[in-house]
mmCIF file of the N, C-alpha and C atoms, coordinates in Angstrom:
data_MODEL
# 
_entry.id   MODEL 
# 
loop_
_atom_site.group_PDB 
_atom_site.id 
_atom_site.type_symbol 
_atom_site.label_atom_id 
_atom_site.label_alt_id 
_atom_site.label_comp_id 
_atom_site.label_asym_id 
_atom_site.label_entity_id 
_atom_site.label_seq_id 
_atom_site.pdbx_PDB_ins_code 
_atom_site.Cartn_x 
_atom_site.Cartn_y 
_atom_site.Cartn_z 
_atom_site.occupancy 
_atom_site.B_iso_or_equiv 
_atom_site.pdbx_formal_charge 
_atom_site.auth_seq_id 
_atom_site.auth_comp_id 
_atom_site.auth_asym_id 
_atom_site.auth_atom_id 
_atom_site.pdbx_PDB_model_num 
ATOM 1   N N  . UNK A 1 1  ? 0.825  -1.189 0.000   1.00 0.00 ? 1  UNK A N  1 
ATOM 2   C CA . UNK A 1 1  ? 0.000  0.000  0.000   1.00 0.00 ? 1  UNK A CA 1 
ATOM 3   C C  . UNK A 1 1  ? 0.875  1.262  0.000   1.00 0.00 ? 1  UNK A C  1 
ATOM 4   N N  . UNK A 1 2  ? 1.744  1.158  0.956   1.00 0.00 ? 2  UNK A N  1 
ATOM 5   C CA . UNK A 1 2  ? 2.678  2.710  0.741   1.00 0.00 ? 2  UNK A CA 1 
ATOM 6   C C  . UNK A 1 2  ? 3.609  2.507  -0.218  1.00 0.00 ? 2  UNK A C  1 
ATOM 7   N N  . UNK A 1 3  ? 3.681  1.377  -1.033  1.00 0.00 ? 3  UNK A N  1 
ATOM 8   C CA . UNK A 1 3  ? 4.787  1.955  -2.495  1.00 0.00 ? 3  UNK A CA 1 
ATOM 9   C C  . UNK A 1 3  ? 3.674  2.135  -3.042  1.00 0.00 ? 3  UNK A C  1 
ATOM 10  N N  . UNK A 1 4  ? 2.573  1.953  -3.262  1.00 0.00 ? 4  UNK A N  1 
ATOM 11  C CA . UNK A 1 4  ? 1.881  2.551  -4.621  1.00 0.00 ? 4  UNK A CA 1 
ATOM 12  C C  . UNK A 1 4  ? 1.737  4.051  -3.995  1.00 0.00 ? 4  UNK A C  1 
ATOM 13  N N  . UNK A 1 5  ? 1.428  4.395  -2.954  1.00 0.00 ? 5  UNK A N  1 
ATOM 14  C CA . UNK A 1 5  ? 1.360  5.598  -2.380  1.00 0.00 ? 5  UNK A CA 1 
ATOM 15  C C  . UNK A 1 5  ? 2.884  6.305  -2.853  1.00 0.00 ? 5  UNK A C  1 
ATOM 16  N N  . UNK A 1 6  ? 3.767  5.653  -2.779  1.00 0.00 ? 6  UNK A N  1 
ATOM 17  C CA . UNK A 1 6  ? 4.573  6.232  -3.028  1.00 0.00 ? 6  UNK A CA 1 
ATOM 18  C C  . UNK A 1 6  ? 4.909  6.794  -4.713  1.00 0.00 ? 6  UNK A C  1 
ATOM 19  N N  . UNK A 1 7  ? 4.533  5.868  -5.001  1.00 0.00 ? 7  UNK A N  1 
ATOM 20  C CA . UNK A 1 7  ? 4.426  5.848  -7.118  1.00 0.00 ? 7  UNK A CA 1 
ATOM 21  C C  . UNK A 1 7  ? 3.222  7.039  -7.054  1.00 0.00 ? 7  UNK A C  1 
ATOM 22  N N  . UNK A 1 8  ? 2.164  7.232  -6.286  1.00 0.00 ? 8  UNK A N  1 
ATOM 23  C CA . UNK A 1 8  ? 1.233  7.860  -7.170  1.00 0.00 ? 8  UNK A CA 1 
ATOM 24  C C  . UNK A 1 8  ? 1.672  9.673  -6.863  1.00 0.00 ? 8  UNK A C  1 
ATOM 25  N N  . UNK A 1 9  ? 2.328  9.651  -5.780  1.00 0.00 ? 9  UNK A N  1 
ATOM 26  C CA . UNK A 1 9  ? 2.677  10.951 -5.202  1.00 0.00 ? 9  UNK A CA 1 
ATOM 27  C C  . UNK A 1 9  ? 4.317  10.934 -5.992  1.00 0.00 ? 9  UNK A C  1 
ATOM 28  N N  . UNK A 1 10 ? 5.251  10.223 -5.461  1.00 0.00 ? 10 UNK A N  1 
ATOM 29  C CA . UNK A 1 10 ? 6.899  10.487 -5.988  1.00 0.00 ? 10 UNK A CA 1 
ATOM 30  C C  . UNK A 1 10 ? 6.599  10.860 -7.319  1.00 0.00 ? 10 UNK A C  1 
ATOM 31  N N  . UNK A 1 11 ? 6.287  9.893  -8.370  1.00 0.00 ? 11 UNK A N  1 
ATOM 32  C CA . UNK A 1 11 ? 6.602  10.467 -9.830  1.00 0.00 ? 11 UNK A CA 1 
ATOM 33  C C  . UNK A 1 11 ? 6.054  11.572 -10.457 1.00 0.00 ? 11 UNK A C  1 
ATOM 34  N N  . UNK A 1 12 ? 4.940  12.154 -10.073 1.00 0.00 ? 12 UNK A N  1 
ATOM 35  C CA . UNK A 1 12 ? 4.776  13.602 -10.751 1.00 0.00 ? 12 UNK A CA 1 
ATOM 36  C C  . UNK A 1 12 ? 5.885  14.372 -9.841  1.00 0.00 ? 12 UNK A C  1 
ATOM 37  N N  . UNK A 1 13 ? 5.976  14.083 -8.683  1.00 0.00 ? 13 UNK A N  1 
ATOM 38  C CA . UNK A 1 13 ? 7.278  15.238 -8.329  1.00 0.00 ? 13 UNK A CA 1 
ATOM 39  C C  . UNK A 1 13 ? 8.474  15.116 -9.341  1.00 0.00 ? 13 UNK A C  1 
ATOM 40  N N  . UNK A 1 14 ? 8.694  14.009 -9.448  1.00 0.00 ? 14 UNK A N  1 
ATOM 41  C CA . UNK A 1 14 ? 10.262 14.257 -10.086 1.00 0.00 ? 14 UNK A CA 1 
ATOM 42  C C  . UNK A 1 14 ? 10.018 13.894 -11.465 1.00 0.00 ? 14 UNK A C  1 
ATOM 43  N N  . UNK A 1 15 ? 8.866  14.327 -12.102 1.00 0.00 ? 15 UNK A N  1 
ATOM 44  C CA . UNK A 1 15 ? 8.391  14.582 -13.655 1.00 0.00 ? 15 UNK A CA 1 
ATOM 45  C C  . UNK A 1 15 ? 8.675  16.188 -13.357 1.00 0.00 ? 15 UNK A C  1 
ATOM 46  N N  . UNK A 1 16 ? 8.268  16.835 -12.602 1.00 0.00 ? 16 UNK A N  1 
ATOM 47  C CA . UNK A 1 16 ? 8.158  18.032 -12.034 1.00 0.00 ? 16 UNK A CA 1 
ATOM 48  C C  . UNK A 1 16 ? 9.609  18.532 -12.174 1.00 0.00 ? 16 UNK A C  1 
ATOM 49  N N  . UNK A 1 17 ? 10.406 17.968 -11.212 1.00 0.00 ? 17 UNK A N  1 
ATOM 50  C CA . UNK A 1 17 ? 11.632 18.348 -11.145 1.00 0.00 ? 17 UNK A CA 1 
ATOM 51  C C  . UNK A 1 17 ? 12.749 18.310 -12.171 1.00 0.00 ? 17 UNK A C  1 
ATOM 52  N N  . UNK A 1 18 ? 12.204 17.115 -12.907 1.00 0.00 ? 18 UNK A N  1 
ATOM 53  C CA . UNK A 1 18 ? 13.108 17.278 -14.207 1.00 0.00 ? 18 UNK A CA 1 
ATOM 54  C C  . UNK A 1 18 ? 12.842 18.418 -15.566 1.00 0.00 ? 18 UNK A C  1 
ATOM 55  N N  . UNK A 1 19 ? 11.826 18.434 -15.017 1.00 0.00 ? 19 UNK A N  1 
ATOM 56  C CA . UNK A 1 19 ? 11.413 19.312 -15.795 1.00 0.00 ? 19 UNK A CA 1 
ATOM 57  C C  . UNK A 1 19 ? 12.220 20.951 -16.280 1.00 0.00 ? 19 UNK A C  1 
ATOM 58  N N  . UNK A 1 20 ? 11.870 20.966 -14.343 1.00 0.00 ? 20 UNK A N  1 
ATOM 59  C CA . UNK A 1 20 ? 12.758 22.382 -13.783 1.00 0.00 ? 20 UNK A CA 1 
ATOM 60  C C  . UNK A 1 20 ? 13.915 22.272 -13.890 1.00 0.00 ? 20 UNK A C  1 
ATOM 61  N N  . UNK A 1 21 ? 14.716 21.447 -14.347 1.00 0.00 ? 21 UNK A N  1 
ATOM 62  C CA . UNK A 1 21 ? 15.830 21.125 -14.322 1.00 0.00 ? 21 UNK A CA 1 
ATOM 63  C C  . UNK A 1 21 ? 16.722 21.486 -15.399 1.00 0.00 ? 21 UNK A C  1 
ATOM 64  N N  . UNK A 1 22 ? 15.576 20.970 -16.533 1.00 0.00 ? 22 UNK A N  1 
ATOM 65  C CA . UNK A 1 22 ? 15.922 20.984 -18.135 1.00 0.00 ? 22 UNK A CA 1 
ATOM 66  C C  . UNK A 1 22 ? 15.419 22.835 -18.530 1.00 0.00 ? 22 UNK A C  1 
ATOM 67  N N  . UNK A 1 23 ? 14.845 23.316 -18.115 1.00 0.00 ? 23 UNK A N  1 
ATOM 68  C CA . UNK A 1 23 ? 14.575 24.808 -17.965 1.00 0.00 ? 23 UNK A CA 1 
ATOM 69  C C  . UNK A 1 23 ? 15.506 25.790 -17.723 1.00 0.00 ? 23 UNK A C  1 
ATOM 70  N N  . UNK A 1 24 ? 16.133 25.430 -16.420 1.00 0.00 ? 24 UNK A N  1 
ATOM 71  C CA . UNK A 1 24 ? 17.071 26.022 -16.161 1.00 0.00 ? 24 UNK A CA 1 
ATOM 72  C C  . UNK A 1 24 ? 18.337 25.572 -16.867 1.00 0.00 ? 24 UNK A C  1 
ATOM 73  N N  . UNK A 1 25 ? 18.612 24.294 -17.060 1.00 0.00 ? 25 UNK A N  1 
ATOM 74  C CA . UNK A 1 25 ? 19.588 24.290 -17.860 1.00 0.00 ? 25 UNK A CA 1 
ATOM 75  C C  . UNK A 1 25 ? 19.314 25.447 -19.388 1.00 0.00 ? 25 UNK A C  1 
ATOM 76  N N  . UNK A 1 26 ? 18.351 25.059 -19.822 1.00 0.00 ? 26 UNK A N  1 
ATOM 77  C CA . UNK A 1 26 ? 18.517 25.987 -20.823 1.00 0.00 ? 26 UNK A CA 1 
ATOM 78  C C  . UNK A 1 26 ? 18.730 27.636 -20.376 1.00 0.00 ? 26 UNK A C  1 
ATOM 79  N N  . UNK A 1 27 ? 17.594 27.983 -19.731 1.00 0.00 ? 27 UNK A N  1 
ATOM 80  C CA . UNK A 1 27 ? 17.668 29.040 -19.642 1.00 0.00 ? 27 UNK A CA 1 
ATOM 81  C C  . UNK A 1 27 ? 20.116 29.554 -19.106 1.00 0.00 ? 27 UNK A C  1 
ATOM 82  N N  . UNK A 1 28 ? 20.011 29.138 -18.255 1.00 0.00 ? 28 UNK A N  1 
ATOM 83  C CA . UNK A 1 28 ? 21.411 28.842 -18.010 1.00 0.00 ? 28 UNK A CA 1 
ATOM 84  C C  . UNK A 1 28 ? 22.384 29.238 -19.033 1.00 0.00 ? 28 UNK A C  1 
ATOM 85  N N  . UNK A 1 29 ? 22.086 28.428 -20.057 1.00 0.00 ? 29 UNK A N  1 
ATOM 86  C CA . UNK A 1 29 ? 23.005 28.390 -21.411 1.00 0.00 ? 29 UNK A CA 1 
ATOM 87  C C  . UNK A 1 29 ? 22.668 29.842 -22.444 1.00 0.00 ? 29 UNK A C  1 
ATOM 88  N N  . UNK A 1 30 ? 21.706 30.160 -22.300 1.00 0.00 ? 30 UNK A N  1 
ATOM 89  C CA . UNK A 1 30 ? 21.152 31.322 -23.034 1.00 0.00 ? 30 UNK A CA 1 
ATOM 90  C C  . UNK A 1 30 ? 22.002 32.271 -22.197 1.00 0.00 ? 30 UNK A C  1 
ATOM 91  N N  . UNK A 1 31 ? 21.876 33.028 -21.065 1.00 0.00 ? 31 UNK A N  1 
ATOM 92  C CA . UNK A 1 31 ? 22.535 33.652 -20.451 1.00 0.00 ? 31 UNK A CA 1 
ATOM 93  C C  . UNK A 1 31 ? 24.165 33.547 -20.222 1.00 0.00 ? 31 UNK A C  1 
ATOM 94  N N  . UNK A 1 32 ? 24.505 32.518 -20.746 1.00 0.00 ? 32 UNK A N  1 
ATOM 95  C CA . UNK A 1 32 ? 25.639 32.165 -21.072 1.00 0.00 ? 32 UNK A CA 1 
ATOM 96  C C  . UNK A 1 32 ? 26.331 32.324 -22.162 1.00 0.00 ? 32 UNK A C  1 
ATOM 97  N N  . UNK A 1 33 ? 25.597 32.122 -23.235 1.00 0.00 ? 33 UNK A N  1 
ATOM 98  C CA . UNK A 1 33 ? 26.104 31.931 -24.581 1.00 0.00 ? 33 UNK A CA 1 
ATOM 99  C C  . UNK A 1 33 ? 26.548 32.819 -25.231 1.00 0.00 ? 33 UNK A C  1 
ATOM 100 N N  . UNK A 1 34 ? 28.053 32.363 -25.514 1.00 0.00 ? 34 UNK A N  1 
ATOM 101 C CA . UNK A 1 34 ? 29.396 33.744 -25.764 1.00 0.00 ? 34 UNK A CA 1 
ATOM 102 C C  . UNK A 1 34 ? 29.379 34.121 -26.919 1.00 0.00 ? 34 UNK A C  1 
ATOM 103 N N  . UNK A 1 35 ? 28.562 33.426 -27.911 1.00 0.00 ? 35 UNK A N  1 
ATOM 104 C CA . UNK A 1 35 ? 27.807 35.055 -29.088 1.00 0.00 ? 35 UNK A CA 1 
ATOM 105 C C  . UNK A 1 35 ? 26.777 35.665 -28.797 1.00 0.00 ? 35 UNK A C  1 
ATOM 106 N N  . UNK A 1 36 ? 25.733 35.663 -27.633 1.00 0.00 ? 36 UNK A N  1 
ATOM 107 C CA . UNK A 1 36 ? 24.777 36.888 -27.552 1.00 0.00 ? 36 UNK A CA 1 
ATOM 108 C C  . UNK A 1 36 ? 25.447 37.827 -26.334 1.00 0.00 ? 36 UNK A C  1 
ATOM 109 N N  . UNK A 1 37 ? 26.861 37.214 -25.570 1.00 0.00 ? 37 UNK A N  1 
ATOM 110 C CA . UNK A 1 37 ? 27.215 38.445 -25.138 1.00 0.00 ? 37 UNK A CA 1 
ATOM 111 C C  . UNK A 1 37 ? 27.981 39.401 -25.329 1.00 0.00 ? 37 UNK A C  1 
ATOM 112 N N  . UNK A 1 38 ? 28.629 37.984 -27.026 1.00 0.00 ? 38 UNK A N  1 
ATOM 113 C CA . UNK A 1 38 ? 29.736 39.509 -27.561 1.00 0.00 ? 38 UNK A CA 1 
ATOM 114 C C  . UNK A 1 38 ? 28.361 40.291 -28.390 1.00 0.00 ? 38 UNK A C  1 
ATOM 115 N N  . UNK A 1 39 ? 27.531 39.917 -28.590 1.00 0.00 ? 39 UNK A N  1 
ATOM 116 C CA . UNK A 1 39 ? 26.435 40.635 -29.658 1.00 0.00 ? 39 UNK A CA 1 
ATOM 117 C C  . UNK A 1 39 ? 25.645 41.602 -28.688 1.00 0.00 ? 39 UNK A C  1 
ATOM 118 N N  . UNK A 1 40 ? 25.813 41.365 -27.501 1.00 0.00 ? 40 UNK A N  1 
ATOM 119 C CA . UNK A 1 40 ? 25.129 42.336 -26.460 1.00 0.00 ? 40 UNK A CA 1 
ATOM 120 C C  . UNK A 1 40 ? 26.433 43.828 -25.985 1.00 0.00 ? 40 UNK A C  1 
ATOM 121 N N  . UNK A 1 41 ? 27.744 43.059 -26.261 1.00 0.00 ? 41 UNK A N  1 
ATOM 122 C CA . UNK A 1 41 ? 29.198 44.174 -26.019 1.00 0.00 ? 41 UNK A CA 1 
ATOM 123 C C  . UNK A 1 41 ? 28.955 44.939 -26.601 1.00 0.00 ? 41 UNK A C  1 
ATOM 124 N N  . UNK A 1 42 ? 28.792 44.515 -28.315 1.00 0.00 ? 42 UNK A N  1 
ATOM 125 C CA . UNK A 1 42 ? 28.886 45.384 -29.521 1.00 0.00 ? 42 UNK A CA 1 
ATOM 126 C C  . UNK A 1 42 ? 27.880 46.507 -29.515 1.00 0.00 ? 42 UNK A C  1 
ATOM 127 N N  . UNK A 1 43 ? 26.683 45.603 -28.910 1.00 0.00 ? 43 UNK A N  1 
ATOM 128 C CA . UNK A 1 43 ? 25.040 46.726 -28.655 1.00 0.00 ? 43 UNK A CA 1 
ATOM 129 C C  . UNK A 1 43 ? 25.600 47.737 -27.654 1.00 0.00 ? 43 UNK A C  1 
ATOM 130 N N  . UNK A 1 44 ? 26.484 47.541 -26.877 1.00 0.00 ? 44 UNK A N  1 
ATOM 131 C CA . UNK A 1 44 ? 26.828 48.653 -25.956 1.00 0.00 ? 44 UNK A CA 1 
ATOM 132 C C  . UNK A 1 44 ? 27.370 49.295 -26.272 1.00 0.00 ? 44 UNK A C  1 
ATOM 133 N N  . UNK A 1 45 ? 28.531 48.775 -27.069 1.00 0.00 ? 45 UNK A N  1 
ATOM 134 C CA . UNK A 1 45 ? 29.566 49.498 -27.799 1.00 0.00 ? 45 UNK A CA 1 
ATOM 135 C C  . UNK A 1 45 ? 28.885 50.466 -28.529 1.00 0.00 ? 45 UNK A C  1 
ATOM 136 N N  . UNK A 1 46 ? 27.988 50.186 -29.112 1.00 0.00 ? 46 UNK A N  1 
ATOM 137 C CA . UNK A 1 46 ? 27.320 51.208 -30.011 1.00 0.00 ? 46 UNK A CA 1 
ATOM 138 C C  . UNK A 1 46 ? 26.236 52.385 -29.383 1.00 0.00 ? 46 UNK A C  1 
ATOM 139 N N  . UNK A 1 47 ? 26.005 52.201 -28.696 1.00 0.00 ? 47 UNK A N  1 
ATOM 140 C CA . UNK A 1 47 ? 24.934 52.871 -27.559 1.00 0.00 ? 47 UNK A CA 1 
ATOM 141 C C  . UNK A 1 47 ? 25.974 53.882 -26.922 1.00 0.00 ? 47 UNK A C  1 
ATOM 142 N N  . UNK A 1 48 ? 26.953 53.730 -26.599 1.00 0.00 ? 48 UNK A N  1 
ATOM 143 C CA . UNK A 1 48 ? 27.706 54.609 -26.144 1.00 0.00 ? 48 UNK A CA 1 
ATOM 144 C C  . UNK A 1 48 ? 28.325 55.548 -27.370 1.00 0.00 ? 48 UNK A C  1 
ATOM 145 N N  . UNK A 1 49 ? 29.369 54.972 -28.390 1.00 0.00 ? 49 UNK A N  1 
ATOM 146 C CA . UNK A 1 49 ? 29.364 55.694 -29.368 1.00 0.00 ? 49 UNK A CA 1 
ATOM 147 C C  . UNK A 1 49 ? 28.497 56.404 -29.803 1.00 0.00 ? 49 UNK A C  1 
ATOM 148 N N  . UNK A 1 50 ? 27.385 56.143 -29.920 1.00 0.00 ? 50 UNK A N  1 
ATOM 149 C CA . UNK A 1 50 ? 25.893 57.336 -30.218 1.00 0.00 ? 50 UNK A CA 1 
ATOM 150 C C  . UNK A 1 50 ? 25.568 58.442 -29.326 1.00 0.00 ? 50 UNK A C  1 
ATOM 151 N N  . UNK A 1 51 ? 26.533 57.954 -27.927 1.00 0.00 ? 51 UNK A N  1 
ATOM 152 C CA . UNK A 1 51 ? 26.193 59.179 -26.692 1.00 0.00 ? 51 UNK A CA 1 
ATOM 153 C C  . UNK A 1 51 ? 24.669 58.644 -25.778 1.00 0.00 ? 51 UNK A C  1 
ATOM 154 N N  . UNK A 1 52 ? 24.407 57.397 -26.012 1.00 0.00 ? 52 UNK A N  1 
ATOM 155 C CA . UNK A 1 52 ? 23.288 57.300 -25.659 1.00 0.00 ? 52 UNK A CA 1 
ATOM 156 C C  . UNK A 1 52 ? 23.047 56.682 -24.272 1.00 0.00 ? 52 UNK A C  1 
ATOM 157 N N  . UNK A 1 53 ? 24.402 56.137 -24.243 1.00 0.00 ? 53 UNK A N  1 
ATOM 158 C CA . UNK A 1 53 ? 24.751 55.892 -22.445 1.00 0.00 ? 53 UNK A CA 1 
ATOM 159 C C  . UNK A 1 53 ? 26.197 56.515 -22.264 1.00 0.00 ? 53 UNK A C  1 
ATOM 160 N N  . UNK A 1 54 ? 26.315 56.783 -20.536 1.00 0.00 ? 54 UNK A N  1 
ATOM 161 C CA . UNK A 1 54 ? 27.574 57.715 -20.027 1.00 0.00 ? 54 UNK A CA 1 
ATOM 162 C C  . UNK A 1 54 ? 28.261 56.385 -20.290 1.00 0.00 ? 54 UNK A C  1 
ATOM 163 N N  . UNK A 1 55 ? 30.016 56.961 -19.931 1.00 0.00 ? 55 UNK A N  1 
ATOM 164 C CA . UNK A 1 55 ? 30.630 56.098 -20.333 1.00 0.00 ? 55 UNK A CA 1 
ATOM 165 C C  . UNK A 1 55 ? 30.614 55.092 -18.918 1.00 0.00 ? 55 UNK A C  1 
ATOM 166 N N  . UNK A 1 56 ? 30.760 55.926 -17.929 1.00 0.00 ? 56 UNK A N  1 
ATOM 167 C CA . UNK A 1 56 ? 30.036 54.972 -16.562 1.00 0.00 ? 56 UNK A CA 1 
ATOM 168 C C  . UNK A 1 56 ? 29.304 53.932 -16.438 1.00 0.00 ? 56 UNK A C  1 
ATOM 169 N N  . UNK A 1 57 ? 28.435 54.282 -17.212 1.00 0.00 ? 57 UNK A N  1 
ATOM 170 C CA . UNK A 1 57 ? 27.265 52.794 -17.497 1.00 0.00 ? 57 UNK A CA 1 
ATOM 171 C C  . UNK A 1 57 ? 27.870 51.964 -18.482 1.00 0.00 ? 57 UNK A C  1 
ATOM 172 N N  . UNK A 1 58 ? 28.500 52.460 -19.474 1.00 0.00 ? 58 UNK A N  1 
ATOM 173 C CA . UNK A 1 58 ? 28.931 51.715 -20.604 1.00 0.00 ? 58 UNK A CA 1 
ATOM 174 C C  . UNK A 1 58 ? 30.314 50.487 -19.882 1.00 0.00 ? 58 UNK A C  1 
ATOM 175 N N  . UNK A 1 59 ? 31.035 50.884 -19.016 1.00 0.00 ? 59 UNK A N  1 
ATOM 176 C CA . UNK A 1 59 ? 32.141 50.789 -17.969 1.00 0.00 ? 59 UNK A CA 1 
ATOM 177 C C  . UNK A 1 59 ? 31.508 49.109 -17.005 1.00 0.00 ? 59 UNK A C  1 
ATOM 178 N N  . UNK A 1 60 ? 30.280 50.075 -16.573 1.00 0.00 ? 60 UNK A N  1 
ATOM 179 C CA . UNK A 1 60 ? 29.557 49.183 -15.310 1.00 0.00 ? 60 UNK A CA 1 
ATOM 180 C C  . UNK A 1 60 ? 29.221 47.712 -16.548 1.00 0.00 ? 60 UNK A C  1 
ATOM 181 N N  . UNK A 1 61 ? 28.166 48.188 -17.236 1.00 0.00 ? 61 UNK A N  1 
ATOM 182 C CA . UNK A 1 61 ? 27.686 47.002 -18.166 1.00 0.00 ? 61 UNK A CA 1 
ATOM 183 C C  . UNK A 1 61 ? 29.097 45.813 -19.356 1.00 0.00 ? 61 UNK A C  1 
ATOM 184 N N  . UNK A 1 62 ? 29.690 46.796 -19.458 1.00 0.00 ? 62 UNK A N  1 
ATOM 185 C CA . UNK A 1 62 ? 30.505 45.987 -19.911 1.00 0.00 ? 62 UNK A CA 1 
ATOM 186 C C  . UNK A 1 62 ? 31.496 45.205 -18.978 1.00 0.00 ? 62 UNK A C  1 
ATOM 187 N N  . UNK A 1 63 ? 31.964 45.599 -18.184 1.00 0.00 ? 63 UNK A N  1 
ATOM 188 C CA . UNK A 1 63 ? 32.466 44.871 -16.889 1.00 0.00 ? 63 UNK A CA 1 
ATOM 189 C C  . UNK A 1 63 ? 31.434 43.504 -16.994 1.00 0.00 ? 63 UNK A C  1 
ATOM 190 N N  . UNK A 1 64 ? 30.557 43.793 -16.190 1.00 0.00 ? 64 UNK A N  1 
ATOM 191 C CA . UNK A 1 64 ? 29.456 42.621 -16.297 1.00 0.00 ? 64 UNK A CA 1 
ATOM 192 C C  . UNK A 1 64 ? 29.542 41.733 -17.182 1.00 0.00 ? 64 UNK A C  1 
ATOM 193 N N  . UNK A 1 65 ? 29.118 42.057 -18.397 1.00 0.00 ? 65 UNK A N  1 
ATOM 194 C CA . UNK A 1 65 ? 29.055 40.793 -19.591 1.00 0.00 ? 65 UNK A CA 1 
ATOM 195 C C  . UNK A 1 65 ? 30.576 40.310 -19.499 1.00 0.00 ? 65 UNK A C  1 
ATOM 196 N N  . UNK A 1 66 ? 31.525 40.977 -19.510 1.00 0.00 ? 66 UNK A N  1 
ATOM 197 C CA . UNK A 1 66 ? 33.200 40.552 -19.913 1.00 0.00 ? 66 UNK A CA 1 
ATOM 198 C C  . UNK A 1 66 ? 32.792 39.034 -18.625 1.00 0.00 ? 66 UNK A C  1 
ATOM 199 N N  . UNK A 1 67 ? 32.673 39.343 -17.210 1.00 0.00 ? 67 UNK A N  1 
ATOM 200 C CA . UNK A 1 67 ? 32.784 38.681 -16.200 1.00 0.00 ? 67 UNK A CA 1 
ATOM 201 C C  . UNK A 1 67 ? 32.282 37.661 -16.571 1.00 0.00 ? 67 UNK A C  1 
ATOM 202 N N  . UNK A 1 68 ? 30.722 37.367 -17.430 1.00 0.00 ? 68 UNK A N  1 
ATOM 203 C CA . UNK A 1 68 ? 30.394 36.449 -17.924 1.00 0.00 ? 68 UNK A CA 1 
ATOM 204 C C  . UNK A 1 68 ? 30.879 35.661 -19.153 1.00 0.00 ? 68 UNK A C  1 
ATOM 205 N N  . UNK A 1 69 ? 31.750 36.169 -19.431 1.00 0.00 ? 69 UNK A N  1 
ATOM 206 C CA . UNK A 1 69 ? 32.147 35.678 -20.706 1.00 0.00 ? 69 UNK A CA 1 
ATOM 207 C C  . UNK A 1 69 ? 33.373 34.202 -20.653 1.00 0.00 ? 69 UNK A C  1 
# 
């Protein structure tokens, strides 16, 4: 009686969890992935050249992505 209890409750959890798992992995890799953050540098790069951010921010944000890179 308590392994089927256990089958009817355990496996949607860890259908659940794999789930969340495979999510974050992706999501993970997106935020990771070292052509949208040189393609996000260049967007800065250019945003500043236009005057459209101080170079402070341009400084702060690029720091950031480099760290991720």
């Amino acid at each position: 009686m308590f392994f089927l209890d256990d089958l009817l409750i355990g496996l949607p959890a860890k259908g659940l969890v794999s789930i969340f798992e495979k999510i974050y992995d992706m999501a993970e890799a997106e935020v990771n992935d070292e052509t949208k953050i040189k393609e996000e540098l260049l967007r800065l790069q250019t945003l500043y050249e236009i005057d459209e951010i101080s170079e402070e921010e341009y400084q702060k944000e690029e720091e950031m992505l480099l760290a991720r890179l």
